[in-house]
Each structure stands twice: as C-alpha cells, then as structure tokens.
mmCIF file of the C-alpha atoms, coordinates in Angstrom:
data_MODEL
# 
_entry.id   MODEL 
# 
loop_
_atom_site.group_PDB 
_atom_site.id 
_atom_site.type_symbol 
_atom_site.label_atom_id 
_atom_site.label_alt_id 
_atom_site.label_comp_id 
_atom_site.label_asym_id 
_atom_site.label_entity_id 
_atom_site.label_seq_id 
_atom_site.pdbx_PDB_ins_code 
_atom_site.Cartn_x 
_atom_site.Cartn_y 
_atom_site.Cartn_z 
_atom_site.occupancy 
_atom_site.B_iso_or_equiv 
_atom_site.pdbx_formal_charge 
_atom_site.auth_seq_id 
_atom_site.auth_comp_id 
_atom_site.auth_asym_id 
_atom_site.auth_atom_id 
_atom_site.pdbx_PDB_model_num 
ATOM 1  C CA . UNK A 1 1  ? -27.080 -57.689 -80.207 1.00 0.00 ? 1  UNK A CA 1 
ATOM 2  C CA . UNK A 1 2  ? -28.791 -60.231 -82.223 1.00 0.00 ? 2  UNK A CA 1 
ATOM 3  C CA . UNK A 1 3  ? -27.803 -63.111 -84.365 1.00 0.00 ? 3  UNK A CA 1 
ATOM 4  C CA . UNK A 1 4  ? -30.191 -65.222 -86.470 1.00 0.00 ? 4  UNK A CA 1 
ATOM 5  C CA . UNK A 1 5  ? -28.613 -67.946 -88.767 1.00 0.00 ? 5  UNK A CA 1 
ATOM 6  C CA . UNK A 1 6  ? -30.042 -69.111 -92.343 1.00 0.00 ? 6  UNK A CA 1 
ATOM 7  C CA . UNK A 1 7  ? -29.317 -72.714 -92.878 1.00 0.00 ? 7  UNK A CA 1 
ATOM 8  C CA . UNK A 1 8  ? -29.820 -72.223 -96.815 1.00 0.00 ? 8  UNK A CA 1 
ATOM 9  C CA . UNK A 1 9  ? -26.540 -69.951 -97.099 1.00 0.00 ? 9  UNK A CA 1 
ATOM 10 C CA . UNK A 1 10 ? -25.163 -71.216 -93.733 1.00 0.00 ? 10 UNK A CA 1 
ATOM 11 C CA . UNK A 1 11 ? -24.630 -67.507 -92.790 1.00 0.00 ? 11 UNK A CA 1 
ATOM 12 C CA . UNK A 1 12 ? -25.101 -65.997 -89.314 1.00 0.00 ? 12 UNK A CA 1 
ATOM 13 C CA . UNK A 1 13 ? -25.822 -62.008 -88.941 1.00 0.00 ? 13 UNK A CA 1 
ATOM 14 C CA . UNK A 1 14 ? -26.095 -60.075 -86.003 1.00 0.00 ? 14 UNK A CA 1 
ATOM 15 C CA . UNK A 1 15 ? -27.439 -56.587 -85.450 1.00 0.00 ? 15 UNK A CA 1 
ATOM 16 C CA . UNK A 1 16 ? -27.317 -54.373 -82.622 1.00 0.00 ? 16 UNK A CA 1 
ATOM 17 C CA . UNK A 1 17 ? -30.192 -51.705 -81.107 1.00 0.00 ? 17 UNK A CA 1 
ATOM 18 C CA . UNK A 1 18 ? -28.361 -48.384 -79.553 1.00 0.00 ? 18 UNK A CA 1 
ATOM 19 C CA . UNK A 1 19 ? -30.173 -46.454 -77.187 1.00 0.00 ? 19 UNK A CA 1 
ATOM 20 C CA . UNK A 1 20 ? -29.025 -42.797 -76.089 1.00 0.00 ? 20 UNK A CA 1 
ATOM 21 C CA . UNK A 1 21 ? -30.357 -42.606 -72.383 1.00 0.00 ? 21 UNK A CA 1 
ATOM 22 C CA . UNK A 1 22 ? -29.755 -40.105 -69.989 1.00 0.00 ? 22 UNK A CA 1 
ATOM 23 C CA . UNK A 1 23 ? -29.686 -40.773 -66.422 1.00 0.00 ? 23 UNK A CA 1 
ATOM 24 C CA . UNK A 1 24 ? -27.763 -41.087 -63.164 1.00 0.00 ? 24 UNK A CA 1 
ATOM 25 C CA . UNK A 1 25 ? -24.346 -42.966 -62.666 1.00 0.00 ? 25 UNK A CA 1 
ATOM 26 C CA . UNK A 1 26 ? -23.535 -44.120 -59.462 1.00 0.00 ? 26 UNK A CA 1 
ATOM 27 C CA . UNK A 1 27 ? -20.912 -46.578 -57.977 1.00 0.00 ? 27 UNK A CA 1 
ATOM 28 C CA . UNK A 1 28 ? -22.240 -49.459 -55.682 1.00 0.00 ? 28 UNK A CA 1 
ATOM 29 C CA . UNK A 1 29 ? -22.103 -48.270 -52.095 1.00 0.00 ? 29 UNK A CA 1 
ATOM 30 C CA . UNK A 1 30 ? -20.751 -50.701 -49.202 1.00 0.00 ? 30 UNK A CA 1 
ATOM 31 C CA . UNK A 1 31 ? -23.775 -51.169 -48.245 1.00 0.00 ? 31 UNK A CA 1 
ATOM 32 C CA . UNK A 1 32 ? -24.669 -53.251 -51.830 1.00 0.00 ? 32 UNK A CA 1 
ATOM 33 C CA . UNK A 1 33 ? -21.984 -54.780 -52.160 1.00 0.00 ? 33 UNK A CA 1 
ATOM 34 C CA . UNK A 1 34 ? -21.979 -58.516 -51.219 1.00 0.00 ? 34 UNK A CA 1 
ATOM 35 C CA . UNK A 1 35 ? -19.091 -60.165 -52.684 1.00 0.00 ? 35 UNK A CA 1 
ATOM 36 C CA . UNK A 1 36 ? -21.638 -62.428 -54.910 1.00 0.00 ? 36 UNK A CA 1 
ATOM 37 C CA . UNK A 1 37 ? -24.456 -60.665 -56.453 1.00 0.00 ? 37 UNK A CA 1 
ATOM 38 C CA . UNK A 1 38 ? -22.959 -57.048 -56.622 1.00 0.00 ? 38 UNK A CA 1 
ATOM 39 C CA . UNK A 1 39 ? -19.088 -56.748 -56.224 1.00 0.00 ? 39 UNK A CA 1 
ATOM 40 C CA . UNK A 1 40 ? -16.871 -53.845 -55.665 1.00 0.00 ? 40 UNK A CA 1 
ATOM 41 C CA . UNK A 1 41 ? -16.103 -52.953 -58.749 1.00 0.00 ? 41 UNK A CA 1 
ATOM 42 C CA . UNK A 1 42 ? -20.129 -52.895 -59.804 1.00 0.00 ? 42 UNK A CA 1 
ATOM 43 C CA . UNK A 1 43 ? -22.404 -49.715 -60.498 1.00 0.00 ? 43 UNK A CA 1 
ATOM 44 C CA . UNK A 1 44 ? -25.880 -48.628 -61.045 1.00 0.00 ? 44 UNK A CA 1 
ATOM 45 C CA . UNK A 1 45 ? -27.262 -46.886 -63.853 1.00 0.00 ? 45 UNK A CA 1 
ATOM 46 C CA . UNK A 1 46 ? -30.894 -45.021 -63.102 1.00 0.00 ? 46 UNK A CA 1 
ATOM 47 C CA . UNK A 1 47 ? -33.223 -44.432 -66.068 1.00 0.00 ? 47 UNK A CA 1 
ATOM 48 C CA . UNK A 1 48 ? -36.541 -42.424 -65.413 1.00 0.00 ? 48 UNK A CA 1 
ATOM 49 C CA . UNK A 1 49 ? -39.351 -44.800 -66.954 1.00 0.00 ? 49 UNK A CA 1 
ATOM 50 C CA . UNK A 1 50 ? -40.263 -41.556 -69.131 1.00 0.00 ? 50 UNK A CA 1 
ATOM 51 C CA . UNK A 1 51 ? -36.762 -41.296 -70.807 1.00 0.00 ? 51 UNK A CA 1 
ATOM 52 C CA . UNK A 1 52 ? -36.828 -44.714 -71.307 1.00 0.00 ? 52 UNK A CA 1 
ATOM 53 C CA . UNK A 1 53 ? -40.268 -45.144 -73.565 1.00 0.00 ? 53 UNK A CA 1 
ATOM 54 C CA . UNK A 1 54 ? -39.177 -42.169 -75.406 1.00 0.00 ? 54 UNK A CA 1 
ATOM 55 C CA . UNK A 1 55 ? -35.997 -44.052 -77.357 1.00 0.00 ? 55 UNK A CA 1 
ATOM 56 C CA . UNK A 1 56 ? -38.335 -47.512 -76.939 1.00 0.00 ? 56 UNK A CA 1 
ATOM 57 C CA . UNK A 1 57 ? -35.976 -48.929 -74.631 1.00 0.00 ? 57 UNK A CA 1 
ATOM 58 C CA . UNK A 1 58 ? -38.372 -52.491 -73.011 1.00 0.00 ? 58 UNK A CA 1 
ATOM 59 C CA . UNK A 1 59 ? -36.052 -53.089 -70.097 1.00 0.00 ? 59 UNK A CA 1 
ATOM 60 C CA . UNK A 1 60 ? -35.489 -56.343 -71.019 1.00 0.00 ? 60 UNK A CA 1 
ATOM 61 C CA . UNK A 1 61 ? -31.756 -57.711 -70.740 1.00 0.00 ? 61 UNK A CA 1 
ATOM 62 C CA . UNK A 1 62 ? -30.076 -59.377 -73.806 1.00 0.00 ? 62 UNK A CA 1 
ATOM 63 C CA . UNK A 1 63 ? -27.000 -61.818 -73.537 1.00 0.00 ? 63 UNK A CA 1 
ATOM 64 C CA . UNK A 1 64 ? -23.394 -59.218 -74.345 1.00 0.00 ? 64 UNK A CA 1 
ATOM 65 C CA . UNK A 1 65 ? -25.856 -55.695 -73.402 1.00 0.00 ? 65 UNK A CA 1 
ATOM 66 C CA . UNK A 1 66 ? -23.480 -53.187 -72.446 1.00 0.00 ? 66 UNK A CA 1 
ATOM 67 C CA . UNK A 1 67 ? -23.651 -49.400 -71.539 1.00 0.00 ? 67 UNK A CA 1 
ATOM 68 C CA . UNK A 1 68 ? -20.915 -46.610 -72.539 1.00 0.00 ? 68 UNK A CA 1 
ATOM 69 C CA . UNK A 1 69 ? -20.878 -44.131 -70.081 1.00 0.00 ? 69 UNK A CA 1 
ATOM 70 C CA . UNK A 1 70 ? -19.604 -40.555 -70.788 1.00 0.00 ? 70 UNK A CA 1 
ATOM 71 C CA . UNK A 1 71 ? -16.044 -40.819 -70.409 1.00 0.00 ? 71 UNK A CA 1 
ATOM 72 C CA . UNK A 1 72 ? -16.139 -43.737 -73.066 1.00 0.00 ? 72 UNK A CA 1 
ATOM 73 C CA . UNK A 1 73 ? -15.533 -47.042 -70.760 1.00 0.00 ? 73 UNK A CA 1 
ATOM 74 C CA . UNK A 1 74 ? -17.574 -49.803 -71.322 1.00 0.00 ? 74 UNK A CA 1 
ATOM 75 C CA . UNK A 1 75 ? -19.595 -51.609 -68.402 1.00 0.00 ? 75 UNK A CA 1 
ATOM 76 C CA . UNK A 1 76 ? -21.192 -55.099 -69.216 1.00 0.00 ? 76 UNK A CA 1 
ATOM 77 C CA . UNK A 1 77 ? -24.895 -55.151 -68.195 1.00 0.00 ? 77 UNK A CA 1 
ATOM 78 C CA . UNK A 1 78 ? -25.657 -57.457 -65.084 1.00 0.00 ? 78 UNK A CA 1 
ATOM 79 C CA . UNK A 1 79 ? -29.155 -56.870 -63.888 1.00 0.00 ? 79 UNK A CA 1 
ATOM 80 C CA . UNK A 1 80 ? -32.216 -55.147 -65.382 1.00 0.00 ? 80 UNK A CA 1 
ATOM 81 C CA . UNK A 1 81 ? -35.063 -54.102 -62.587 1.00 0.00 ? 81 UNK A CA 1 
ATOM 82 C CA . UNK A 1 82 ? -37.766 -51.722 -62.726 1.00 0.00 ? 82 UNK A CA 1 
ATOM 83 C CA . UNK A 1 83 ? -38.918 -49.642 -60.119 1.00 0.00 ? 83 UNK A CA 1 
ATOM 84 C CA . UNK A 1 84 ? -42.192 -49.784 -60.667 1.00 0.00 ? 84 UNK A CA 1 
ATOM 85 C CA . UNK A 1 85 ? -43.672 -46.689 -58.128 1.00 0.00 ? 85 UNK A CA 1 
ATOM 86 C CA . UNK A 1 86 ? -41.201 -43.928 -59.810 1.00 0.00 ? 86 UNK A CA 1 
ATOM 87 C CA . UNK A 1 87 ? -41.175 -45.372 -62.620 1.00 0.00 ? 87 UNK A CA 1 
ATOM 88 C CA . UNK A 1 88 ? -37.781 -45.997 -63.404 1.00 0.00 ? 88 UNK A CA 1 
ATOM 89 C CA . UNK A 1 89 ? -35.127 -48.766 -64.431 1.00 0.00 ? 89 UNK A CA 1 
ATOM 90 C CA . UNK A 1 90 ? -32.016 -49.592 -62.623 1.00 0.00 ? 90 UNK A CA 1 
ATOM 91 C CA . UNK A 1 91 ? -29.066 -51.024 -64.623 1.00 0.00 ? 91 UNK A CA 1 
ATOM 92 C CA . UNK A 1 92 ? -26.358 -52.845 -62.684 1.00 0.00 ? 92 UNK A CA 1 
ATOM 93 C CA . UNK A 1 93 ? -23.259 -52.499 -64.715 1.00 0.00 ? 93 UNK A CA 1 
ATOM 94 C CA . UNK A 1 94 ? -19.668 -54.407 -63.884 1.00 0.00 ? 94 UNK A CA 1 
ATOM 95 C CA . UNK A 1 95 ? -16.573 -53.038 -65.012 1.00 0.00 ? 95 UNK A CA 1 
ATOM 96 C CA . UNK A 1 96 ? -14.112 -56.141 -66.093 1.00 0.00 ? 96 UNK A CA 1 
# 
C-alpha cells in the first residue's frame, strides 16, 4: 500500500495495488532455514517472469506487501529476488 499526506487538508490516504499471480507454493526446506534470515515457519512463493509482466507486477518490495495464498491465510512479504536466467521471482513469505 501507499500513503501520501496533503498538508493543506492535513489528510493522509493510502491505496493498495492487487496482483492475481499464479505460481508455486512451497515451504522452506531444512536446508534454508537458518534461524536468522529464513526461519521455520517461512515459505517461498515462485512467479515465472512471464506471469509476472502480464498483471505489471515490478518485483519491487513495498513496506506491509503481503500475499494470500489459496486457502485464504495471509503471509507477510520478506524478500523479493529475481532469478534472472529463468526468468522468474521468488517471494519469501513468513507466516506470524
């Protein structure tokens, strides 16, 4: 979401961008997991590059991002990459 403030009326409004992506859900393996950058309770969200230019989705991580994933639960967005050789974006998502 966004917020931008006018100081004339001393209002603030925010808007949000929605983006319907398909892609593939998977939970961090052991492997991933290191206890600081990706914890156990942390999962990965892969977007093809393709599916992603097609809604405009840039990539680019905002401050309160989150996904919904199909069976409704929201997952605050940690991490934005791109895989630049498929191309494709990975989301790291954590699950409060």
């Amino acid at each position: 979401s966004m917020a931008s403030y006018d100081p004339d009326t001393g209002v603030t409004t925010t808007s949000e961008t929605t983006y319907t992506l398909e892609g593939i859900f998977a939970e961090a393996t052991l492997r991933q997991i290191d206890n600081e950058n990706v914890l156990p309770n942390d999962a990965f969200f892969y977007i093809s590059g393709q599916g992603a230019d097609a809604v405009g989705f840039t990539g680019v991580k905002k401050p309160d991002d989150f996904i919904v994933d199909a069976d409704s639960k929201k997952w605050t967005v940690v991490h934005i990459s791109v895989d630049s050789v498929q191309p494709a974006f990975i989301i790291q998502v954590r699950h409060p």
